[in-house]
C-alpha positions as CSV (number, residue, x, y, z in Angstrom):
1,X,-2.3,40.5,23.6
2,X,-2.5,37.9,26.0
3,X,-5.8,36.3,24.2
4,X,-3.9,35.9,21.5
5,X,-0.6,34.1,22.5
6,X,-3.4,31.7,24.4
7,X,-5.2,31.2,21.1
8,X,-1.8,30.4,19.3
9,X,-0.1,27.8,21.8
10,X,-4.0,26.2,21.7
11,X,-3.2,25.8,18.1
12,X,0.2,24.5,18.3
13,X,-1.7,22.1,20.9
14,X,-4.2,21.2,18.0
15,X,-1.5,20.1,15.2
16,X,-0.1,17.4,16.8
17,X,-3.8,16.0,17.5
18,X,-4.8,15.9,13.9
19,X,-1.9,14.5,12.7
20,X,-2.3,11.3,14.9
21,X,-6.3,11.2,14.2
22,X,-5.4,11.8,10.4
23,X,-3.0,8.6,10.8
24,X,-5.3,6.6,12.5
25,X,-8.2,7.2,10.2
26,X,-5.8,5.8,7.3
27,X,-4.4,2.7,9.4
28,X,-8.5,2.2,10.2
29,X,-9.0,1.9,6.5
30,X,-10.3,-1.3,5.2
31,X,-7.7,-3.2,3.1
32,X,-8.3,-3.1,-0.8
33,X,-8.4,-1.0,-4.1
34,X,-9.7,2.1,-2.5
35,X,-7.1,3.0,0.6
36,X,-5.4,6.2,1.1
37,X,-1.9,5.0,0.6
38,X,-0.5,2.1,-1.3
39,X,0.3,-1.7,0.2
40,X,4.2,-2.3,1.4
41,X,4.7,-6.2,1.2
42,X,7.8,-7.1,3.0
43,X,7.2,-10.8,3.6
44,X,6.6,-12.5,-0.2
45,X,5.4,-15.4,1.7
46,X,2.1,-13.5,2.8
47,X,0.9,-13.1,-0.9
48,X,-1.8,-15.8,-1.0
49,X,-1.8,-16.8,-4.8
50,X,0.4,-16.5,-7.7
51,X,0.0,-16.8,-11.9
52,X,2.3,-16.7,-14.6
53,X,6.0,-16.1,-13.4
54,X,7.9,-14.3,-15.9
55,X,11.2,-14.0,-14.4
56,X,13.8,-13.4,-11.6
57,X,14.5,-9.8,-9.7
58,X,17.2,-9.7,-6.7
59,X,16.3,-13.6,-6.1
60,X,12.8,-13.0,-6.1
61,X,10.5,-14.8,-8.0
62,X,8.5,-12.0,-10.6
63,X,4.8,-13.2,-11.3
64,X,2.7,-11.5,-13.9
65,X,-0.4,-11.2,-11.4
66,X,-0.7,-12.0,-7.3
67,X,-3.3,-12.2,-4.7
68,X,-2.8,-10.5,-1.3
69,X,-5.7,-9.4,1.0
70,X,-8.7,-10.4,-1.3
71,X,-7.1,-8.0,-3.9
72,X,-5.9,-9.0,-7.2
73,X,-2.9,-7.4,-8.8
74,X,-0.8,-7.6,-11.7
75,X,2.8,-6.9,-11.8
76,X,3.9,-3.2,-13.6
77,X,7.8,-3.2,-13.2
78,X,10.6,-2.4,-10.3
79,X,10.5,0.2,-8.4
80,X,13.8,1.7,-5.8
81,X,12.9,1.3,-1.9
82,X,12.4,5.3,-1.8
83,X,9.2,4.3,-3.8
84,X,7.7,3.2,-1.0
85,X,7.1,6.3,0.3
86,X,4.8,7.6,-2.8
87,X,2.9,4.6,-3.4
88,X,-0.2,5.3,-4.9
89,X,-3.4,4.0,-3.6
90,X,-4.1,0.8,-6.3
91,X,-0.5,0.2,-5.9
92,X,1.3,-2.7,-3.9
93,X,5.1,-2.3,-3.2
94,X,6.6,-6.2,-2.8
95,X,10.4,-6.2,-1.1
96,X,12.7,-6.2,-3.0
97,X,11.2,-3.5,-5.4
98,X,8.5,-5.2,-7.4
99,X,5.6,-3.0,-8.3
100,X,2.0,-4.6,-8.9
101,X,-1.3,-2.3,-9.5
102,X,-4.7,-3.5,-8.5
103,X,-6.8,-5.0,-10.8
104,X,-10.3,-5.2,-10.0
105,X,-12.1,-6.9,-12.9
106,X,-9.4,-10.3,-13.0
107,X,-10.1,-13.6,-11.8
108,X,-7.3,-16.0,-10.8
109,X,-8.1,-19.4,-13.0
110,X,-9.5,-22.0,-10.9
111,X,-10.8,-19.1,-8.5
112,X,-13.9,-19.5,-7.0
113,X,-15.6,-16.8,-5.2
């Protein structure tokens, strides 16, 4: 009996440790198309270019595509700040509920690479 209440608090011990190493493989993750969750802009000043602006949302400037990270995306609808939470990984969350998804194969005019 005893072997066995060791065995269980050494796997209560074990949970907490692979939930912070699961974590920290995810924040390790390079930035781009293929991460694990899905990019949370809060600053619109960070994006680093911006094409076509097709409107206005919450005093926020709405641009058909954007640049941010090396990573080209181009912009899907709103979205409500719980979003945030189920971002998918192509998908880039800019405050104050603008959604973008990655787009891979686009290449901002005047561009070079």
């Amino acid at each position: 009996m005893v072997e066995w209440i060791g065995m269980f608090v050494l796997g209560l011990a074990a949970v907490p440790v692979w939930l912070v190493f699961r974590e920290w493989r995810i924040v390790q993750q390079p930035p781009g198309l293929f991460r694990a969750v899905g990019t949370v802009v809060r600053r619109p000043d960070s994006i680093t270019a911006r094409e076509g602006r097709i409107g206005r949302y919450r005093d926020a400037d709405i641009f058909e595509r954007i640049r941010f990270s090396g990573q080209e995306y181009e912009f899907t609808g709103v979205a409500p700040p719980a979003y945030k939470e189920w971002l998918r990984p192509s998908e880039l969350y800019l405050e104050p509920g603008l959604l973008y998804v990655a787009q891979p194969a686009y290449r901002f005019k005047g561009a070079r690479r």
